[in-house]
N, C-alpha and C positions, 0 to 999 in steps of 0.2 A: 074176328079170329085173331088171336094173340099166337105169335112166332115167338119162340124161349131164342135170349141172345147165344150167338155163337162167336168167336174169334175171328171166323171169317167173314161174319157180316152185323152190319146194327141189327138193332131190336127192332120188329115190326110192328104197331102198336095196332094196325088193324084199323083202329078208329077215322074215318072217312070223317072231315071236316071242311069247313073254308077255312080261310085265311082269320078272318073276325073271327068267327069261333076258337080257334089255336090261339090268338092273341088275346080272348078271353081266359085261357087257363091262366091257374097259377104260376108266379115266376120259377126259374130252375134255372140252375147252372150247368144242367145235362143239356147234352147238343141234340139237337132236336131238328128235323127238316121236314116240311110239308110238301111231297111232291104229288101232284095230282090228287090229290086232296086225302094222301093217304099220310100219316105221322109215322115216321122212322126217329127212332132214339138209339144213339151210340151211344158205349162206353166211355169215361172220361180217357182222353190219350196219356204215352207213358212220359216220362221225364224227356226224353231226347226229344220227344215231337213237341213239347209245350218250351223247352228250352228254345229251339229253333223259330215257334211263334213270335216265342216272347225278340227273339234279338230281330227279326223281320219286322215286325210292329215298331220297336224303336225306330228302326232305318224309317221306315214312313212315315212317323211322327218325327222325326225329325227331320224330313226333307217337308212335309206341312208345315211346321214351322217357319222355316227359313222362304218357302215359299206358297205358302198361301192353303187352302185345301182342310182338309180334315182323316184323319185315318182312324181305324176303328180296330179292334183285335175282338175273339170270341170270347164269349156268346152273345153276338152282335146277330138281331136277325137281319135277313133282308128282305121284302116283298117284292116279287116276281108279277107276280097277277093274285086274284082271287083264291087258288087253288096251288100256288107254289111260292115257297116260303126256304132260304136254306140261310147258315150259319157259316159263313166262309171263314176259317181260320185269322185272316186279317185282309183288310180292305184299304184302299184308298178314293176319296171325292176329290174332283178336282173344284178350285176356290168359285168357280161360275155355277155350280151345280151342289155343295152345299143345301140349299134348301128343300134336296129327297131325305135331308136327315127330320128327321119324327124324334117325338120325345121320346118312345119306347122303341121305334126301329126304323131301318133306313127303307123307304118307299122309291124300288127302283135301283135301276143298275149302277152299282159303283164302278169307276173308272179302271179300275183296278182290283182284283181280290187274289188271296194267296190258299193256298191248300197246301198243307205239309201232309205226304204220306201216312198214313198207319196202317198196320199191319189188315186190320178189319174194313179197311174202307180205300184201297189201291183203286181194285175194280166199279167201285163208284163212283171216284174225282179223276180219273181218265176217262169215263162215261159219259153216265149220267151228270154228274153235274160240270164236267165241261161243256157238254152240248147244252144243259138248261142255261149257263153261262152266255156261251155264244146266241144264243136262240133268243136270249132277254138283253141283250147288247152289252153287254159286260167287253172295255175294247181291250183288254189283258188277263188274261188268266199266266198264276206261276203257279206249275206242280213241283215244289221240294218233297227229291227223294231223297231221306234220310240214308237208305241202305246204298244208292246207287251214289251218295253225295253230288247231286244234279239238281240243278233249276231247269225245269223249260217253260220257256212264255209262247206261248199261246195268243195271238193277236186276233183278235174279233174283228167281223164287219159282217155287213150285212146279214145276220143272224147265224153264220157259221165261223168256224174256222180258217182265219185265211192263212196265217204265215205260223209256222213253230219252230223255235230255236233252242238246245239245249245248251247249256255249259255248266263244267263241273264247278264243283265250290271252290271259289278262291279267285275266278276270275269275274270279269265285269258282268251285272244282270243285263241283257240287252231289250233292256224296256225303253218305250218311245211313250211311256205316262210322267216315270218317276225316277230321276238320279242318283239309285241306290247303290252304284258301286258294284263290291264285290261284296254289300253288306256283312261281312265279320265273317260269313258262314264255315270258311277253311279254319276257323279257329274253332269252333263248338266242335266238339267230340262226346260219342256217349259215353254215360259213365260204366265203370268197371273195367 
């Protein structure tokens, strides 16, 4: 059964697969997630949220640079298990764990991933995919709200949530993976 997209939520595609099968499809630059063996496809996001990726990615590749690791930005899949597959806005490996990177996708929890808000997927990456996060050992999740100008991290352990901290943009991210600062974010404003 095909779900028709709304604003308030991805597209449900219905189609019940594994992991190999989804990574059998054709490639696409649409975001795509396999949760429980079911394909959810969003909308491509608007300028504010891919601006804010893009300057978030930089900071990570350039703290991998300087210090070892590898960072990734979307449409980077990642494989969870068999059955769950998701597209985290941008990621970081630390330089010992590097080799869950795969030639087509990364196999396994990065140390690090980011989520920037969108209007149609709020109630998803405070959800669902923070608990698939926490639950696959992901030890940092950051949700950037574009509207609330907030980072909070999110510290994993043991398959849940342990510690979460907010601050607004402009001051320090209080990550214990990556020394990103106050990565730029008090200077990006939307446009208009």
């Amino acid at each position: 059964m095909t779900t028709a997209p709304s604003k308030s939520s991805p597209f449900v595609d219905g189609a019940r697969m594994t992991a190999a099968e989804y990574f059998a499809l054709p490639e696409t630059k649409q975001r795509c997630d396999l949760i429980d063996g079911v394909l959810y496809v969003s909308p491509s996001p608007d300028f504010f949220h891919q601006k804010l990726v893009g300057v978030l990615y930089v900071t990570l590749d350039s703290f991998a640079r300087r210090n070892g690791g590898e960072a990734f930005v979307s449409p980077m899949d990642v494989e969870f298990d068999p059955l769950v597959t998701r597209q985290p806005d941008a990621g970081y490996i630390r330089p010992g764990r590097v080799g869950i990177i795969g030639r087509h996708h990364v196999v396994g929890p990065p140390d690090l991933v980011v989520e920037v808000h969108s209007p149609s997927n709020r109630r998803i990456d405070t959800g669902d995919k923070l608990e698939i996060y926490a639950r696959y050992g992901v030890a940092e999740i950051w949700l950037v709200d574009p509207v609330r100008r907030t980072v909070t991290v999110h510290t994993g352990q043991d398959g849940r949530i342990a510690r979460s901290e907010t601050v607004p943009f402009g001051e320090r991210i209080p990550s214990s993976v990556v020394d990103a600062g106050d990565a730029g974010l008090d200077a990006i404003q939307p446009p208009g």
